[in-house]
N, C-alpha and C positions, 0 to 999 in steps of 0.2 A: 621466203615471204617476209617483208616489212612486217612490221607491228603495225602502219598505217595499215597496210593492205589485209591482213590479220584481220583489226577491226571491223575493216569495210566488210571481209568475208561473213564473219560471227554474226556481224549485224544484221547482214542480206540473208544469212539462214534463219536467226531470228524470227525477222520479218514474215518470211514466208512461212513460219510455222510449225517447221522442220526440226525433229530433235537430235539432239549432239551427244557425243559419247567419245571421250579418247581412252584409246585403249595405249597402254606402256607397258614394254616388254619386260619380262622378269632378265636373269643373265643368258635365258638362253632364246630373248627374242620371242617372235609373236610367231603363230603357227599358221606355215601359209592358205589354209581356210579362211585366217580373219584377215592376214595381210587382202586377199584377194575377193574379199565382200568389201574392204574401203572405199569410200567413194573417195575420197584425200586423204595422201598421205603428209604429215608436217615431219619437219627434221629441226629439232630443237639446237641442231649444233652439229657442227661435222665431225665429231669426236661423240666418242661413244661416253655414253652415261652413265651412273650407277640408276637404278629403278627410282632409289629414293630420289635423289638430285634431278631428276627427270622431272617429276614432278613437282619438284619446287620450283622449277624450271617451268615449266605449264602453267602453273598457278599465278605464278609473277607474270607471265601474257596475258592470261583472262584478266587479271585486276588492270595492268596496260590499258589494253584493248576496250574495258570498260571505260578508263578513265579516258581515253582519245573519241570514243564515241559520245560520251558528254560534253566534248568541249573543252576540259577542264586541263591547266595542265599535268604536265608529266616529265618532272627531270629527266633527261634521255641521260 
């Protein structure tokens, strides 16, 4: 998914009301209970992650993705 398309997501769940939650896998993954309650799955990257980096990862698209839904720019 784009970061354009990201945003649009974030924002249309927003919108609706709907609350968000990402879950990131420790080194040995997420347990297929929670994989298969997801209603979307995101891939930060086609290469595997450290858990922390994951998340710095994640966090740097929500600040993105805020700043493309106001408008405002955003160095690509």
């Amino acid at each position: 998914m784009t970061s354009e398309a990201f945003a649009r997501w974030l924002q249309g769940t927003r919108e609706s009301a709907r609350d968000v939650a990402f879950a990131i896998g420790g080194a040995y993954g997420l347990s297929e209970e929670l994989r298969g309650r997801a209603r979307l799955r995101l891939s930060l990257a086609p290469w595997t992650l450290p858990h922390e980096l994951a998340r710095l990862v994640l966090a740097e698209q929500l600040y993105r993705a805020g700043t493309i839904v106001r408008g405002e720019p955003y160095h690509k």
